[in-house]
MARDREN-393218 format. One record per atom (N, C-alpha, C, O, CB): residue number from 1; x, y, z; atom name. Coordinates in steps of 0.2 Angstrom, whole numbers, plus 5000, padded with zeros to 4 digits. Glycine has a CB too. Example, Ala and Ser with C-alpha at 12.3 -4.5 7.8 and 13.67 -1.06 7.14 Angstrom:
<pts>
<pt i="1" x="5066" y="4972" z="5039" at="N"/>
<pt i="1" x="5062" y="4978" z="5039" at="CA"/>
<pt i="1" x="5066" y="4984" z="5039" at="C"/>
<pt i="1" x="5071" y="4983" z="5042" at="O"/>
<pt i="1" x="5057" y="4978" z="5045" at="CB"/>
<pt i="2" x="5064" y="4989" z="5035" at="N"/>
<pt i="2" x="5068" y="4995" z="5036" at="CA"/>
<pt i="2" x="5064" y="5000" z="5039" at="C"/>
<pt i="2" x="5067" y="5006" z="5040" at="O"/>
<pt i="2" x="5070" y="4997" z="5029" at="CB"/>
</pts>
This chain:
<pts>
<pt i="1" x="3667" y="5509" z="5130" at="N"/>
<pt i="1" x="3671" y="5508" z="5136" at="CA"/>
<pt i="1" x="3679" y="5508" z="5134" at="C"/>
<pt i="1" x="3682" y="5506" z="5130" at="O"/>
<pt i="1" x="3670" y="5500" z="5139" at="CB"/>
<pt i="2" x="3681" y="5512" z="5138" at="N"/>
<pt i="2" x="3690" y="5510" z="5138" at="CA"/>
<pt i="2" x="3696" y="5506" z="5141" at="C"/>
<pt i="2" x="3698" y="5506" z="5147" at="O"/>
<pt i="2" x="3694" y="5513" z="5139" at="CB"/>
<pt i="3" x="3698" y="5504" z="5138" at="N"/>
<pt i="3" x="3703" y="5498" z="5139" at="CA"/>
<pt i="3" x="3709" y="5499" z="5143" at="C"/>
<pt i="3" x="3714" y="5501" z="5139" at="O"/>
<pt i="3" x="3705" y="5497" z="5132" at="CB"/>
<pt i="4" x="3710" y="5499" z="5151" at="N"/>
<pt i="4" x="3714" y="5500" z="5153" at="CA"/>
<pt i="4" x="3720" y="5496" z="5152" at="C"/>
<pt i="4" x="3719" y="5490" z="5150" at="O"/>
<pt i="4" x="3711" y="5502" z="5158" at="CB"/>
<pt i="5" x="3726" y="5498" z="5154" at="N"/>
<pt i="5" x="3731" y="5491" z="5154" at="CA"/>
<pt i="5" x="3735" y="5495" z="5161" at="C"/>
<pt i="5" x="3733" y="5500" z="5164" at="O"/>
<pt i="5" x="3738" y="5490" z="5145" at="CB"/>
<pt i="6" x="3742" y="5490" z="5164" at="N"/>
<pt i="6" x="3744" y="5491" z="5168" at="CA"/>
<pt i="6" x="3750" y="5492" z="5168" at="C"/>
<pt i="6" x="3753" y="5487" z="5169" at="O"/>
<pt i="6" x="3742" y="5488" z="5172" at="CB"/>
<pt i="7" x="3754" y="5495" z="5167" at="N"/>
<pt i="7" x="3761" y="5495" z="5168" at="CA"/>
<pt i="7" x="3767" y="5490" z="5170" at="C"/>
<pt i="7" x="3772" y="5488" z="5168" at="O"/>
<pt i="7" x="3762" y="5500" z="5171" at="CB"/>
<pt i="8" x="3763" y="5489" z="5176" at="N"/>
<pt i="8" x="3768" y="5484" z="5183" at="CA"/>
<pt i="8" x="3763" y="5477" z="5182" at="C"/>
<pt i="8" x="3757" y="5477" z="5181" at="O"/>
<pt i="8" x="3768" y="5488" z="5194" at="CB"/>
<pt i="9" x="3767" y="5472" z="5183" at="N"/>
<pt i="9" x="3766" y="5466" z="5183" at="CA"/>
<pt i="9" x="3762" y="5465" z="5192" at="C"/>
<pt i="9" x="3762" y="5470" z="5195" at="O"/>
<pt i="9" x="3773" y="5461" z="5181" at="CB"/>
<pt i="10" x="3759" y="5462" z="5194" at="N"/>
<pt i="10" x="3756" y="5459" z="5200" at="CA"/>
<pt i="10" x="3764" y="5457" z="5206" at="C"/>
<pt i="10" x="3767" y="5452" z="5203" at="O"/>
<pt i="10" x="3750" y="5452" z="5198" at="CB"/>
<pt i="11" x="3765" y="5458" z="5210" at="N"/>
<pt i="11" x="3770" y="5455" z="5211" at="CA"/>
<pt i="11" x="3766" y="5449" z="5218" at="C"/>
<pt i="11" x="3770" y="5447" z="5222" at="O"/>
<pt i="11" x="3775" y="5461" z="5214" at="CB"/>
<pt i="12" x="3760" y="5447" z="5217" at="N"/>
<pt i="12" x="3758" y="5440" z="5221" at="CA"/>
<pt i="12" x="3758" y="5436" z="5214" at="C"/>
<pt i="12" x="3756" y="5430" z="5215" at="O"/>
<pt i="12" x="3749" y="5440" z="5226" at="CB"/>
<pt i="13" x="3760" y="5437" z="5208" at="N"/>
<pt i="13" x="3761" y="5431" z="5204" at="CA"/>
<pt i="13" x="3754" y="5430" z="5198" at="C"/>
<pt i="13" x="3753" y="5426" z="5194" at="O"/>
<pt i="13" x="3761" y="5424" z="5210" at="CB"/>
<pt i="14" x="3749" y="5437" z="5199" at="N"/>
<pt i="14" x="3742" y="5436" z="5193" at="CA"/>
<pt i="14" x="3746" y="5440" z="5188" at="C"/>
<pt i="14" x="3752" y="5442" z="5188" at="O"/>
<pt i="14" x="3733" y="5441" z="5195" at="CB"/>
<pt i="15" x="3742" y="5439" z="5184" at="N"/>
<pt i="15" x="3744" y="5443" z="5179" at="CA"/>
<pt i="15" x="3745" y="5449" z="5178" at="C"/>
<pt i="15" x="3750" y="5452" z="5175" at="O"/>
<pt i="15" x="3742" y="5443" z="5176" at="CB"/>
<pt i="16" x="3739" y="5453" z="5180" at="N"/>
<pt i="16" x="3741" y="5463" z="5182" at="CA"/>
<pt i="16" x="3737" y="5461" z="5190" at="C"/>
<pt i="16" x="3734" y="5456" z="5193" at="O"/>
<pt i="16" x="3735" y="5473" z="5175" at="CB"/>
<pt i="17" x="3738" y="5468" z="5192" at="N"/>
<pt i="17" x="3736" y="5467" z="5198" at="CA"/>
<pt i="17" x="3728" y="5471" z="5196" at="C"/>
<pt i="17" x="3728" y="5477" z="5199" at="O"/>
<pt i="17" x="3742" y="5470" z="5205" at="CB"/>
<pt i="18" x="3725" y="5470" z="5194" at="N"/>
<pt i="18" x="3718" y="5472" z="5191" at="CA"/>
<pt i="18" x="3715" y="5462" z="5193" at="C"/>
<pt i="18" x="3709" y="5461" z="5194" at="O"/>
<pt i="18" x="3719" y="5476" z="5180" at="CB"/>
<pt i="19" x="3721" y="5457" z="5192" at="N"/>
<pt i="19" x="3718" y="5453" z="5193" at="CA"/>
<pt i="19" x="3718" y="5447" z="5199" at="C"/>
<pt i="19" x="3716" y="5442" z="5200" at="O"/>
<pt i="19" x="3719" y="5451" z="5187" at="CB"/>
<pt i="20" x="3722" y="5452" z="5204" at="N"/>
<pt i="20" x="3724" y="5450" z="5212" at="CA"/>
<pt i="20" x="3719" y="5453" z="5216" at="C"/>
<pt i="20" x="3717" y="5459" z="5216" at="O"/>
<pt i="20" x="3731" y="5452" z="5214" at="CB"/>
<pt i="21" x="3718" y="5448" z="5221" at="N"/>
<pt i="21" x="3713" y="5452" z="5225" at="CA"/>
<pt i="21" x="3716" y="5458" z="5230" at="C"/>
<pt i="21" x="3713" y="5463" z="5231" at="O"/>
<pt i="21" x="3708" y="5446" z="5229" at="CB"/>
<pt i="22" x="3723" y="5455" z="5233" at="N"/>
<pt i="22" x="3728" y="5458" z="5235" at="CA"/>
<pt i="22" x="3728" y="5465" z="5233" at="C"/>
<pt i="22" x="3729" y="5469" z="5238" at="O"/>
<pt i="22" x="3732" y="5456" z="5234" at="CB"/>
<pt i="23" x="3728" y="5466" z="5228" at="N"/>
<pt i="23" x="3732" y="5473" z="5223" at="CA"/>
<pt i="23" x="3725" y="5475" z="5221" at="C"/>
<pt i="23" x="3726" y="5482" z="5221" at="O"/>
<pt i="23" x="3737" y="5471" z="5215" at="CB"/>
<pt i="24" x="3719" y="5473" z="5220" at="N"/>
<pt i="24" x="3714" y="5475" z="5218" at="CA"/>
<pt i="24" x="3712" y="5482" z="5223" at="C"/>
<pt i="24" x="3713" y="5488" z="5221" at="O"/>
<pt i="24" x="3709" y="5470" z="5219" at="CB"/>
<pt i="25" x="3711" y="5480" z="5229" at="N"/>
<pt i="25" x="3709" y="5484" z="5232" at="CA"/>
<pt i="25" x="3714" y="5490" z="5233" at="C"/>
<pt i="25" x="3711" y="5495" z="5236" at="O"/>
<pt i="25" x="3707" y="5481" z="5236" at="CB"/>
<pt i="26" x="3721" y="5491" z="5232" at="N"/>
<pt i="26" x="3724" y="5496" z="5232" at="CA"/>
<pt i="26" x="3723" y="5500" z="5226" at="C"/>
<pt i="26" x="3726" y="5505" z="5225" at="O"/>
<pt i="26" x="3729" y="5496" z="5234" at="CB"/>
<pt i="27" x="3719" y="5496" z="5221" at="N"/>
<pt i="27" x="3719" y="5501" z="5213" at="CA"/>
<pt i="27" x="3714" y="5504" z="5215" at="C"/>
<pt i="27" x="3714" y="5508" z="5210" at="O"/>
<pt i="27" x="3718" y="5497" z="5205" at="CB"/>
<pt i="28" x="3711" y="5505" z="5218" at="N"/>
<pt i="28" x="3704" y="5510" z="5221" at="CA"/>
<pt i="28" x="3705" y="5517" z="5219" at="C"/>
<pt i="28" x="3701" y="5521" z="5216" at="O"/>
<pt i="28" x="3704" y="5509" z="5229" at="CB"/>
<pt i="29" x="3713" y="5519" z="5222" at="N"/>
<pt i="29" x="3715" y="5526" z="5224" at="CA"/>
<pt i="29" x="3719" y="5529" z="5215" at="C"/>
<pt i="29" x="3719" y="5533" z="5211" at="O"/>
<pt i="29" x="3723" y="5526" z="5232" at="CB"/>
<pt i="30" x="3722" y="5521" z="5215" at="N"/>
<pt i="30" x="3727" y="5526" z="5208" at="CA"/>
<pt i="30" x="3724" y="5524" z="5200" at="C"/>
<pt i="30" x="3720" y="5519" z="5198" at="O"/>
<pt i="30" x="3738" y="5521" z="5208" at="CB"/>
<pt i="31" x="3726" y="5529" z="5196" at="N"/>
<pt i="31" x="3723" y="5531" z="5191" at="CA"/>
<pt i="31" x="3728" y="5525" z="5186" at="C"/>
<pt i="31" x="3734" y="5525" z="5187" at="O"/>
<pt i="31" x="3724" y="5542" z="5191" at="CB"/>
<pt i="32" x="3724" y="5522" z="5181" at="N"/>
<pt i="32" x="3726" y="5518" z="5176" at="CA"/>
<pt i="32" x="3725" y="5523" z="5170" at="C"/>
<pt i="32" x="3719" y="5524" z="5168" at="O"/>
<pt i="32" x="3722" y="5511" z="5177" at="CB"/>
<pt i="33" x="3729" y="5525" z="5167" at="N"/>
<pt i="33" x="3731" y="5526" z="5159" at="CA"/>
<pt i="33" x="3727" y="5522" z="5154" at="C"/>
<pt i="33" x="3726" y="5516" z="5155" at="O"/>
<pt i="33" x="3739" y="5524" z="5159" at="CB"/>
<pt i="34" x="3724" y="5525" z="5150" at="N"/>
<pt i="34" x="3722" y="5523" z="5144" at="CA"/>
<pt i="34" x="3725" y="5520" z="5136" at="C"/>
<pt i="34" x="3727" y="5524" z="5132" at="O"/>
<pt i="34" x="3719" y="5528" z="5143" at="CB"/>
<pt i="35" x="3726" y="5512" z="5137" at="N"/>
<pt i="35" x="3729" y="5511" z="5131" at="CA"/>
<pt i="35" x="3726" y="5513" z="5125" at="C"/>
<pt i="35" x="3720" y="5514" z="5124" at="O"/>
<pt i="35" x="3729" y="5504" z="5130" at="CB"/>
<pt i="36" x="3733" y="5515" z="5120" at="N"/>
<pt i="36" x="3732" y="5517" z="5114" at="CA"/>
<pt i="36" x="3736" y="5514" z="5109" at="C"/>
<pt i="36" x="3739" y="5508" z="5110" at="O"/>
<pt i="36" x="3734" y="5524" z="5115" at="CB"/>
<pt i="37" x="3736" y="5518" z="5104" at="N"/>
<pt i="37" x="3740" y="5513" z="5099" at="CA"/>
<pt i="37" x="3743" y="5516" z="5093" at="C"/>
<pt i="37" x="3740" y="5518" z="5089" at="O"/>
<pt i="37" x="3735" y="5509" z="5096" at="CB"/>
<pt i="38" x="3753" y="5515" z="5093" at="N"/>
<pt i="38" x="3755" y="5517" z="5091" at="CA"/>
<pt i="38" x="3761" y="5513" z="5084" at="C"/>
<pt i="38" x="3761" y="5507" z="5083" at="O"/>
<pt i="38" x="3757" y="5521" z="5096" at="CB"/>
<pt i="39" x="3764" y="5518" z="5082" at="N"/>
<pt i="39" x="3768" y="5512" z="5076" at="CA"/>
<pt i="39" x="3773" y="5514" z="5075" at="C"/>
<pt i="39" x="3772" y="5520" z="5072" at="O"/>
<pt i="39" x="3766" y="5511" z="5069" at="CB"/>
<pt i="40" x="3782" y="5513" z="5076" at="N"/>
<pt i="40" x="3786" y="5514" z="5077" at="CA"/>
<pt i="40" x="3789" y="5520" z="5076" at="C"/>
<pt i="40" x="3792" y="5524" z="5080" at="O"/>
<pt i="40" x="3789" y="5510" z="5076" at="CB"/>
<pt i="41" x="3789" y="5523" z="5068" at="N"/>
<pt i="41" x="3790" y="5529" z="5065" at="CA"/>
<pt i="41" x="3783" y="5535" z="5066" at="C"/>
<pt i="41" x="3784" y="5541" z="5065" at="O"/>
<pt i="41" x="3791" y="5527" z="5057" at="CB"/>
<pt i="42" x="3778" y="5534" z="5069" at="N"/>
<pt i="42" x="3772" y="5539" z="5068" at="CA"/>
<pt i="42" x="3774" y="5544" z="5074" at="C"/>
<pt i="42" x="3777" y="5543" z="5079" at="O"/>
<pt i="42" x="3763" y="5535" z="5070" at="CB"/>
<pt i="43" x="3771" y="5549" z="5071" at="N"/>
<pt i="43" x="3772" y="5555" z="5077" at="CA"/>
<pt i="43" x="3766" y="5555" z="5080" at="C"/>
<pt i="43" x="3766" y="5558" z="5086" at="O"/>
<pt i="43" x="3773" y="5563" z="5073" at="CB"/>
<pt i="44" x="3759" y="5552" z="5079" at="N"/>
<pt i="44" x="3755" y="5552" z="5086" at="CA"/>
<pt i="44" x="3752" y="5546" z="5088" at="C"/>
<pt i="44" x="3751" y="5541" z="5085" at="O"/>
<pt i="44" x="3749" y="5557" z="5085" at="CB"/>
<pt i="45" x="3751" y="5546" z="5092" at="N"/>
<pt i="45" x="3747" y="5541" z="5095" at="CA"/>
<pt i="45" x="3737" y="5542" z="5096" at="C"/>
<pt i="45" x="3734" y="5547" z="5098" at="O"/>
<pt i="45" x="3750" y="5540" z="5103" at="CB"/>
<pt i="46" x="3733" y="5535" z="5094" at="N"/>
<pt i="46" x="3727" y="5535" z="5092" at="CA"/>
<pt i="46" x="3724" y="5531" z="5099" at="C"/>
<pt i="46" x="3727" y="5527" z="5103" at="O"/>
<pt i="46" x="3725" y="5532" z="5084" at="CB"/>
<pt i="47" x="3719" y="5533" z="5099" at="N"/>
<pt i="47" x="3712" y="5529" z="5104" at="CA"/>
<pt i="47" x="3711" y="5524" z="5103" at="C"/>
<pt i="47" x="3711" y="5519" z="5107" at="O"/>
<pt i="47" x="3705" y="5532" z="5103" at="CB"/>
<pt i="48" x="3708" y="5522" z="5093" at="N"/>
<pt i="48" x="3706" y="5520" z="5091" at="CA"/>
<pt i="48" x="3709" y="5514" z="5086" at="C"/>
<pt i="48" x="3710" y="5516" z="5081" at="O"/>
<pt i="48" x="3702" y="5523" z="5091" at="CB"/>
<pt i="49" x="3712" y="5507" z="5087" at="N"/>
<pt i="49" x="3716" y="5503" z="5083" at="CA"/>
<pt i="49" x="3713" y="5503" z="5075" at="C"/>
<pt i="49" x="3717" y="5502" z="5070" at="O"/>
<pt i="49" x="3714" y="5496" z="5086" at="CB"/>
<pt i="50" x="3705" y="5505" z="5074" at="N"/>
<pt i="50" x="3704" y="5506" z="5069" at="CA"/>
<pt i="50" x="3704" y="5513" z="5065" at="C"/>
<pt i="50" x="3704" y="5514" z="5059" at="O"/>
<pt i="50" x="3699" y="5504" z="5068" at="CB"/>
<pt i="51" x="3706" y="5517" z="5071" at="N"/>
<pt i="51" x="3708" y="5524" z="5066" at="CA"/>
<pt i="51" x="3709" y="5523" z="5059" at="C"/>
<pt i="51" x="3714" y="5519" z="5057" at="O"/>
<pt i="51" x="3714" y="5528" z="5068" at="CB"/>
<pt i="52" x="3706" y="5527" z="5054" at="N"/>
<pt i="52" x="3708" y="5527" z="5046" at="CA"/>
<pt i="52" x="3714" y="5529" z="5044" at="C"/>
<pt i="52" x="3718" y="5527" z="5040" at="O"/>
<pt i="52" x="3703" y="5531" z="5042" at="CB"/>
<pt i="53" x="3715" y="5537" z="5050" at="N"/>
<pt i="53" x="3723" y="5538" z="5049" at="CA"/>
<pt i="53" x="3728" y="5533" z="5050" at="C"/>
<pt i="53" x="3732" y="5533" z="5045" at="O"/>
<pt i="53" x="3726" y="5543" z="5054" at="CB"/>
<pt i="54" x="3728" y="5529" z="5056" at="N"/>
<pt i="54" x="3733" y="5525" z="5057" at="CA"/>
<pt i="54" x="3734" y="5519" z="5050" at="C"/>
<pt i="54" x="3739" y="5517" z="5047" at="O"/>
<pt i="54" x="3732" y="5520" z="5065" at="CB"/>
<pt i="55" x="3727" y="5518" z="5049" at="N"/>
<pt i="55" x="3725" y="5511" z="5044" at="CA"/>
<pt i="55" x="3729" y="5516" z="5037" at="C"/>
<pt i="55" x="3734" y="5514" z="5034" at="O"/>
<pt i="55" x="3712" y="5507" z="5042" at="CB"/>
<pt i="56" x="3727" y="5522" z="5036" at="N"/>
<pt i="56" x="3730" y="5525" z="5029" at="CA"/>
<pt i="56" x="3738" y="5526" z="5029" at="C"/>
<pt i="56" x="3742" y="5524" z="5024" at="O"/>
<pt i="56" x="3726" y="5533" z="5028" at="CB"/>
<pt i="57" x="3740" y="5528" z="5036" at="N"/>
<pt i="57" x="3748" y="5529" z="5035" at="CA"/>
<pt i="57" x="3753" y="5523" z="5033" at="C"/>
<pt i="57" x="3757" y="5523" z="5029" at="O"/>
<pt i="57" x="3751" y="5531" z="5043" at="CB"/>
<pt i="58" x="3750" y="5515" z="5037" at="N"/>
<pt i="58" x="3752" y="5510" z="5036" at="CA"/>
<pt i="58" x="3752" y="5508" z="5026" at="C"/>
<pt i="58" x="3756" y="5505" z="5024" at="O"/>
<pt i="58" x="3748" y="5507" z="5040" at="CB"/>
<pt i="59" x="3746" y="5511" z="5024" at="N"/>
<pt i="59" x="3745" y="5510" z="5019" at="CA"/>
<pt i="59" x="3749" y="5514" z="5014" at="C"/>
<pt i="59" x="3751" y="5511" z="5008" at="O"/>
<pt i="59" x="3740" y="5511" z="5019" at="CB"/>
<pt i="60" x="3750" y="5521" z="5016" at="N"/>
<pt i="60" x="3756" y="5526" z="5013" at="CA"/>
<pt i="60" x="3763" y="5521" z="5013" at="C"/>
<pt i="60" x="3767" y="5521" z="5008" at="O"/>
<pt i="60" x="3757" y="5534" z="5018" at="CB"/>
<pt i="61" x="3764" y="5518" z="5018" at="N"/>
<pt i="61" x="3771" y="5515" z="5018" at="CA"/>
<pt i="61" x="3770" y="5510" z="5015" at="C"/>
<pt i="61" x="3775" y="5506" z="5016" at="O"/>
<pt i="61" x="3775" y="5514" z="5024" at="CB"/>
<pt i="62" x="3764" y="5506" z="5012" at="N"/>
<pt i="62" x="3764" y="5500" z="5008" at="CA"/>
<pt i="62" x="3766" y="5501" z="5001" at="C"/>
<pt i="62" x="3771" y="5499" z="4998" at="O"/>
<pt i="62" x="3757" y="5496" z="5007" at="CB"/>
<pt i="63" x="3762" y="5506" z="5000" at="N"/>
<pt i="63" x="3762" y="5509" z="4993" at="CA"/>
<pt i="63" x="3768" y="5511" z="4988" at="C"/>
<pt i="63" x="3769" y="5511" z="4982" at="O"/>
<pt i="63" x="3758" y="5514" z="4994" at="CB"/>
<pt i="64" x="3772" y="5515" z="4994" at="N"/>
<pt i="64" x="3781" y="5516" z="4993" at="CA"/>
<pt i="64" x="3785" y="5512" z="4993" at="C"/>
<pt i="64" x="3791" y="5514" z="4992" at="O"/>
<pt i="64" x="3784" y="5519" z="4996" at="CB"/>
<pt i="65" x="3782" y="5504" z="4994" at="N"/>
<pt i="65" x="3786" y="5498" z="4993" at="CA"/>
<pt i="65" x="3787" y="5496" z="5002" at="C"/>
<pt i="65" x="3789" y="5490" z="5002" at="O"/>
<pt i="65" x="3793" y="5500" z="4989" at="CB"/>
<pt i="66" x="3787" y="5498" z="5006" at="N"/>
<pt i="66" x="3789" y="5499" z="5012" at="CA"/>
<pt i="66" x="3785" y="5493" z="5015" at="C"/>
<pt i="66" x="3779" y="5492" z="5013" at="O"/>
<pt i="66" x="3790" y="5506" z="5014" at="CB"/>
<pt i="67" x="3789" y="5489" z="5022" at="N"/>
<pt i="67" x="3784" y="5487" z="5026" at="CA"/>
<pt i="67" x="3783" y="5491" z="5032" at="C"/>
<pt i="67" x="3787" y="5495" z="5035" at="O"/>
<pt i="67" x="3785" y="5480" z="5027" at="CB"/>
<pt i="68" x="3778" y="5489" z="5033" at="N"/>
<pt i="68" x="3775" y="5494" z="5037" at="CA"/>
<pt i="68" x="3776" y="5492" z="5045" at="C"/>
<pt i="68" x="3773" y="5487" z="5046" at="O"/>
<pt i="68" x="3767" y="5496" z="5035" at="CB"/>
<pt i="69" x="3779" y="5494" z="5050" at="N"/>
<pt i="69" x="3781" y="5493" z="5054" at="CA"/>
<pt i="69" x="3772" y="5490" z="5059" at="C"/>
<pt i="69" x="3766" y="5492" z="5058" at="O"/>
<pt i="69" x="3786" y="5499" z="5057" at="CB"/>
<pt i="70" x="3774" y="5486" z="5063" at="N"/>
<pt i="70" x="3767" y="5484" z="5067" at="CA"/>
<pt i="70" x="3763" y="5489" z="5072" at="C"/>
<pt i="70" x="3767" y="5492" z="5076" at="O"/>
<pt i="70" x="3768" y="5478" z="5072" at="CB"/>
<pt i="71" x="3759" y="5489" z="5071" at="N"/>
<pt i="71" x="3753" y="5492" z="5075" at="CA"/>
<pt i="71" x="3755" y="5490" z="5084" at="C"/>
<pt i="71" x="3755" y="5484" z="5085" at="O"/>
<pt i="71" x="3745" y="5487" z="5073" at="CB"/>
<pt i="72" x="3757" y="5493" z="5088" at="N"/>
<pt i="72" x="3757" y="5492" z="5096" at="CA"/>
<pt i="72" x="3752" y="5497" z="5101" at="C"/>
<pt i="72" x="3751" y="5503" z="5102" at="O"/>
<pt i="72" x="3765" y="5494" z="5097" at="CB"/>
<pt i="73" x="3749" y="5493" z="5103" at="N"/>
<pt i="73" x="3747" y="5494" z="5109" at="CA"/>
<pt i="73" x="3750" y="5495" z="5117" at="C"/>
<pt i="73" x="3752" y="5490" z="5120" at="O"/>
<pt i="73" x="3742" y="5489" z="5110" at="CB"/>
<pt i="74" x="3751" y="5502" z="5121" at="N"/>
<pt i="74" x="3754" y="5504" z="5124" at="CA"/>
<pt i="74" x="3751" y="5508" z="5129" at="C"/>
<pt i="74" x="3747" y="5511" z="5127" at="O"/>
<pt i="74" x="3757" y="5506" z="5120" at="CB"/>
<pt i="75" x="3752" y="5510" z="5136" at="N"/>
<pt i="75" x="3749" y="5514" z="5140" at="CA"/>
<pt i="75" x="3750" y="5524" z="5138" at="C"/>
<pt i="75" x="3755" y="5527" z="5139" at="O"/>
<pt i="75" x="3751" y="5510" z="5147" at="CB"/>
<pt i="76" x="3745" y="5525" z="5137" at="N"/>
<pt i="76" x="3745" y="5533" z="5136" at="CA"/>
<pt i="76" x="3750" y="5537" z="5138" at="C"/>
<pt i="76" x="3752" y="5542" z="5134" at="O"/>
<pt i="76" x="3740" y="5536" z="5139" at="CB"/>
<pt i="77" x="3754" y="5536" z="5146" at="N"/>
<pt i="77" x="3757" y="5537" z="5149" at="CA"/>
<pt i="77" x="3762" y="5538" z="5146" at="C"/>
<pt i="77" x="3766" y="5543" z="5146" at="O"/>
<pt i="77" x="3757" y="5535" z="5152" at="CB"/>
<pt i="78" x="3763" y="5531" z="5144" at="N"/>
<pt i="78" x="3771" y="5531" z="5139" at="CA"/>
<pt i="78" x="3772" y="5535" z="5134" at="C"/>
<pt i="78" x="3778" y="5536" z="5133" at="O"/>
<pt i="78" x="3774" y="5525" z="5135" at="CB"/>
<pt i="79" x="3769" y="5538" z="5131" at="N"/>
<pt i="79" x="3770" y="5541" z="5124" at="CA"/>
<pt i="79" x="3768" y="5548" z="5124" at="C"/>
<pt i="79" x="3771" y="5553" z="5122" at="O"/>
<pt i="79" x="3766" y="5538" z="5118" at="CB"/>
<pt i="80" x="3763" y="5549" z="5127" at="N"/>
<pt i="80" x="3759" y="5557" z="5130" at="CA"/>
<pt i="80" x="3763" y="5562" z="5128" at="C"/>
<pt i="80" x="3762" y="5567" z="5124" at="O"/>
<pt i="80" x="3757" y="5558" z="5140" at="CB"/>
<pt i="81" x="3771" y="5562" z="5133" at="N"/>
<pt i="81" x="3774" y="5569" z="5131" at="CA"/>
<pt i="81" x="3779" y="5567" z="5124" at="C"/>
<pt i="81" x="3782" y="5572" z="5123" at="O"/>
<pt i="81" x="3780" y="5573" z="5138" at="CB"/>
<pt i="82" x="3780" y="5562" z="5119" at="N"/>
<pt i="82" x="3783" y="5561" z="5115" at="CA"/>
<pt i="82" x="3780" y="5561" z="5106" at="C"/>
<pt i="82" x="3783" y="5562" z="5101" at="O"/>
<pt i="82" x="3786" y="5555" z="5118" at="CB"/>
<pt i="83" x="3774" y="5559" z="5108" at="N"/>
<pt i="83" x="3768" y="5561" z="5103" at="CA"/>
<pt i="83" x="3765" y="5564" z="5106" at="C"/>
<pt i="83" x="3765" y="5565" z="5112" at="O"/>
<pt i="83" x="3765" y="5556" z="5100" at="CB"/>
<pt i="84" x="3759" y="5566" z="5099" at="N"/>
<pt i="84" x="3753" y="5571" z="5100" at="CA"/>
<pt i="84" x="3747" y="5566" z="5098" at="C"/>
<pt i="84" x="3748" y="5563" z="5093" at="O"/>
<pt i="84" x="3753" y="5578" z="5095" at="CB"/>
<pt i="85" x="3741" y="5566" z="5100" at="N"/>
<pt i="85" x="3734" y="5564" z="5100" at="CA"/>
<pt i="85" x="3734" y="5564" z="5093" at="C"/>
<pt i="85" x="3739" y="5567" z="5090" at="O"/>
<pt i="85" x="3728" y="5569" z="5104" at="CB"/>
<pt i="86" x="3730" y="5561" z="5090" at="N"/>
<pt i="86" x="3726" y="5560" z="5084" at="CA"/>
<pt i="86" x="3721" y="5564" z="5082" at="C"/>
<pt i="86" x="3716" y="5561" z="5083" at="O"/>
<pt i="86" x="3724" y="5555" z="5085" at="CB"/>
<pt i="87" x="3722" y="5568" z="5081" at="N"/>
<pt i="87" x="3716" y="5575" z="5079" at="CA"/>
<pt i="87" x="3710" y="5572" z="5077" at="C"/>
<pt i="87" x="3706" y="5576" z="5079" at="O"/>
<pt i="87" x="3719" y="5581" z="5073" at="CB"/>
<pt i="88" x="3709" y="5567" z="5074" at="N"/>
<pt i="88" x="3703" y="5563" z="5072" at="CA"/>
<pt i="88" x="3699" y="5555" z="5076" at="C"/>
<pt i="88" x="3694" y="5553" z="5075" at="O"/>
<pt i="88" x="3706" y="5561" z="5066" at="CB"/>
<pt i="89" x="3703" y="5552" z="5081" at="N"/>
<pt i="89" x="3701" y="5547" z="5086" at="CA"/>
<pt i="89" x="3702" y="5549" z="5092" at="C"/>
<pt i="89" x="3702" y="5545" z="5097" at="O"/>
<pt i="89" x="3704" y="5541" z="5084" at="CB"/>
<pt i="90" x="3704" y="5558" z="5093" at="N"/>
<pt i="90" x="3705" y="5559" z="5101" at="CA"/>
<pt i="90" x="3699" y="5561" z="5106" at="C"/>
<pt i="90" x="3696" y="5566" z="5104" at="O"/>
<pt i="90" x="3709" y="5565" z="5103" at="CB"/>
<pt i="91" x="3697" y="5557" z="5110" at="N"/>
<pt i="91" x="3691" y="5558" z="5115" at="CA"/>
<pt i="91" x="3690" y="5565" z="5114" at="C"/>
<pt i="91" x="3695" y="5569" z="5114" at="O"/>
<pt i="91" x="3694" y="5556" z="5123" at="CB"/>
<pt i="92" x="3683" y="5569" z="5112" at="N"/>
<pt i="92" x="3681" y="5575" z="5113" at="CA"/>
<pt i="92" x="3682" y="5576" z="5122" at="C"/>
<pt i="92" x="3683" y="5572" z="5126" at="O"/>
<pt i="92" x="3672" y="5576" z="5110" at="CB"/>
<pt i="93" x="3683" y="5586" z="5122" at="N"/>
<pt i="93" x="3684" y="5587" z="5127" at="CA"/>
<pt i="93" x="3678" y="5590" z="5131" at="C"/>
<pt i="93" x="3675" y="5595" z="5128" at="O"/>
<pt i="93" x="3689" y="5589" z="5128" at="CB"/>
<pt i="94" x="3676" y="5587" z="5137" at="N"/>
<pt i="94" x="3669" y="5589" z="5140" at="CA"/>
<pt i="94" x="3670" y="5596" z="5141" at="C"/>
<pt i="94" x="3675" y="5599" z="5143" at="O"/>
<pt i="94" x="3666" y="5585" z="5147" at="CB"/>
<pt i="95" x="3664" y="5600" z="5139" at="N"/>
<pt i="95" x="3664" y="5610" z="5141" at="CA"/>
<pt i="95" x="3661" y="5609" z="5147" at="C"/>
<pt i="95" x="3660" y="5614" z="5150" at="O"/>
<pt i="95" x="3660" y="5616" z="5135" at="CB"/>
</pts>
């Protein structure tokens, strides 16, 4: 399953509007973005939180002494034209 998130807060006061009955029914039409997960310096963004790449890069920057900036979860949208997929945790594409 994937994990949608929402950009915009609910403006009747829920938490997203995924959780308003109000707003519910206008999410019907519009398309919610797939959270992903990225880390301040990385050039791509992953699917998967456990990706080995993401877990290994963190690890490259332990190793050099470095702390490794945090793991963020973010909506697809945001990053899509600024990074590239994860060549190894990107969704296969249906033929």
């Amino acid at each position: 399953m994937i994990d949608y998130r929402m950009e915009e807060m609910c403006p009747h006061g829920e938490a997203t509007p995924l959780d308003c009955r109000v707003c519910e029914g206008k999410l019907a039409d519009k398309k919610v973005s797939a959270t992903v997960y990225i880390t301040e310096y990385g050039n791509d963004y992953h699917f998967d939180r456990n990706c080995h790449r993401l877990i290994f890069g963190q690890q490259m920057v332990e190793e050099r002494g470095g702390t490794p900036s945090p793991i963020e979860a973010v909506s697809e949208d945001s990053v899509k034209f600024d990074r590239s997929p994860c060549s190894h945790c990107r969704p296969k594409q249906k033929k």
